[in-house]
C-alpha beads as a LAMMPS data file, in Angstrom:
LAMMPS data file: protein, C-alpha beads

98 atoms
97 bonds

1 atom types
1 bond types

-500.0 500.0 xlo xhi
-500.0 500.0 ylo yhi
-500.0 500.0 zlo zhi

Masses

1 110.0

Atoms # bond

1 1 1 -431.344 -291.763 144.621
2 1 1 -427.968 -292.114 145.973
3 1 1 -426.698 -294.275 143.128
4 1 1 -428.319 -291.493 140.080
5 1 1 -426.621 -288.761 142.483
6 1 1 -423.028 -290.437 142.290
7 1 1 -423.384 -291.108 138.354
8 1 1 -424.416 -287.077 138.050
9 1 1 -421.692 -285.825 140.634
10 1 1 -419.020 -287.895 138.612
11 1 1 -420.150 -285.707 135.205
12 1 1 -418.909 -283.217 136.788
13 1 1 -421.994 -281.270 137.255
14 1 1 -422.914 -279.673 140.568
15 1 1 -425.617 -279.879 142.617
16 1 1 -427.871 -277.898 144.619
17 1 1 -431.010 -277.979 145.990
18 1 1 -433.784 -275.670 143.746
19 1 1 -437.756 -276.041 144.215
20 1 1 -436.953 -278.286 147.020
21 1 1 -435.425 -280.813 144.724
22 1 1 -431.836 -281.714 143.628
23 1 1 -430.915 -279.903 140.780
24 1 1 -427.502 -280.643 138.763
25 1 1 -426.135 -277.637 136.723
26 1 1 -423.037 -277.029 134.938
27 1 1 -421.185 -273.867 134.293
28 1 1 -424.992 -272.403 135.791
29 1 1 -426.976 -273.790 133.431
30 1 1 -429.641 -275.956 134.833
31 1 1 -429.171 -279.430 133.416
32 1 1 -431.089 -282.346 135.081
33 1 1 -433.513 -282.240 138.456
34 1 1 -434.331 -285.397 140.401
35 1 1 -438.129 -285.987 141.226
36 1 1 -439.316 -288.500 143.463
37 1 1 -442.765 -289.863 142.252
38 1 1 -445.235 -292.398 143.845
39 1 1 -444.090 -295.148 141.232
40 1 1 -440.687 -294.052 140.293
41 1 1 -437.821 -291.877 140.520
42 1 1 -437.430 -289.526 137.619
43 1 1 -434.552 -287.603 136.076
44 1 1 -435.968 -284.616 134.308
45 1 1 -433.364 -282.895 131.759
46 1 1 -434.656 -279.015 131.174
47 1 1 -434.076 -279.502 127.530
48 1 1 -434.883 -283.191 126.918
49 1 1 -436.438 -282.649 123.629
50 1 1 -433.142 -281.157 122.007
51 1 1 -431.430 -284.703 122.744
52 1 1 -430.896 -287.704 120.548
53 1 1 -432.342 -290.327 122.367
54 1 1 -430.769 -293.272 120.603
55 1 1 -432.005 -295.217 123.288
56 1 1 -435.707 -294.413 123.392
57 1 1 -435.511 -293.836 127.444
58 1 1 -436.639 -290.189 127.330
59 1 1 -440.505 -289.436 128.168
60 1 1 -442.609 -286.360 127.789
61 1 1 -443.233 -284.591 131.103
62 1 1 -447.009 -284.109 130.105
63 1 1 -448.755 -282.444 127.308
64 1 1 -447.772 -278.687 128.342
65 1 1 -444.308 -279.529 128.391
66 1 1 -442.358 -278.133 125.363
67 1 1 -438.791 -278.883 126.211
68 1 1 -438.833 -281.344 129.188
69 1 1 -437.975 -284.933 128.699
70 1 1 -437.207 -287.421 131.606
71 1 1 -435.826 -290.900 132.645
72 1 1 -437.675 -292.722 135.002
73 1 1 -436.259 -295.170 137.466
74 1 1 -438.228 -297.878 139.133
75 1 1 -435.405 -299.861 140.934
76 1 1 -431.181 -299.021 141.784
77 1 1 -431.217 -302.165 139.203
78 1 1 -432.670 -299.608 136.480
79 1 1 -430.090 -297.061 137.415
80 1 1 -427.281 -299.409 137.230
81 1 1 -428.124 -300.943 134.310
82 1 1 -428.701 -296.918 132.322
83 1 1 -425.703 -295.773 134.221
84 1 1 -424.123 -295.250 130.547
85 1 1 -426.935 -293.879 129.122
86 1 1 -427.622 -291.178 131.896
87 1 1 -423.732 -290.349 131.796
88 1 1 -423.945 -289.834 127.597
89 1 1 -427.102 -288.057 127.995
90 1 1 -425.688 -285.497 130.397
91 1 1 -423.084 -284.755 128.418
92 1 1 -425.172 -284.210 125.189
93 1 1 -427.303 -282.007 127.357
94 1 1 -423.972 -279.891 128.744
95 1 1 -422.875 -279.841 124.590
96 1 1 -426.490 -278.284 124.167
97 1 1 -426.333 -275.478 126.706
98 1 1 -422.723 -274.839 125.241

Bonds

1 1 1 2
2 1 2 3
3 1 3 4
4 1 4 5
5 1 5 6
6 1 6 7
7 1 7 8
8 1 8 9
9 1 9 10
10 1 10 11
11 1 11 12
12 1 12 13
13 1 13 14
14 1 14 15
15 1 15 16
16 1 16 17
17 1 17 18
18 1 18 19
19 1 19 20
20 1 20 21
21 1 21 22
22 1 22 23
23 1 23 24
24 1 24 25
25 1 25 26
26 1 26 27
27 1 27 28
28 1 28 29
29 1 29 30
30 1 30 31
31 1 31 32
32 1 32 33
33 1 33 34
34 1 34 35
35 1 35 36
36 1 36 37
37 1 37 38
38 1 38 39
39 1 39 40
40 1 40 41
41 1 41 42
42 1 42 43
43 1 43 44
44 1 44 45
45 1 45 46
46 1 46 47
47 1 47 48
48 1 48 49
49 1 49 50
50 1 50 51
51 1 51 52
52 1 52 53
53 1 53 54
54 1 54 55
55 1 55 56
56 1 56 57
57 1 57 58
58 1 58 59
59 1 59 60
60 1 60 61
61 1 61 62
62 1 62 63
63 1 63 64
64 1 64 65
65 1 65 66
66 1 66 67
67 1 67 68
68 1 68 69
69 1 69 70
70 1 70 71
71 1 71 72
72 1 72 73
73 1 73 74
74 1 74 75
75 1 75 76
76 1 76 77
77 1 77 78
78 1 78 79
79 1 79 80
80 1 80 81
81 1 81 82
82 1 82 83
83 1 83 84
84 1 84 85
85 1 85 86
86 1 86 87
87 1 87 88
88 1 88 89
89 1 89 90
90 1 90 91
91 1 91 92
92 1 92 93
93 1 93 94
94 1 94 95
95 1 95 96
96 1 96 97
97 1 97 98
């Protein structure tokens, strides 16, 4: 978690904590929101569906979902190696609330 937190903090997003979980927001706008799960960590972005996804990482939240898309994370090795990809997503996502 620390690792996804550092990569988030240096896109310049902030962070606080909202429905007991670590939200990142820029300007306000709700961007991403860390959830642990049993099998994996996941990084939910509020409007997931509006991105690209050039690199086929996003998954539906669940079939009532509309806008939600997420990242999930099984190992630091996983975060390392999507470090890029998380970082470009972000900022797509900031472009889209802007």
């Amino acid at each position: 978690m620390a690792a996804l937190r550092a990569i988030l903090l240096g896109c310049g997003l902030s962070e606080a904590i909202k429905w007991g979980k670590p939200c990142f927001s820029h300007e306000g706008d709700n961007i991403v929101i860390m959830q642990e799960m049993k099998a994996f960590l996941a990084l939910m972005f509020f409007k997931g569906a509006l991105l690209e996804d050039p690199d086929g990482v996003l998954v539906d939240q669940g079939p009532n979902s509309r806008s939600a898309r997420r990242i999930e994370f099984t190992s630091v090795d996983d975060v390392t190696r999507l470090a890029d990809t998380v970082a470009a997503y972000v900022a797509e996502a900031i472009d889209v609330e802007e």
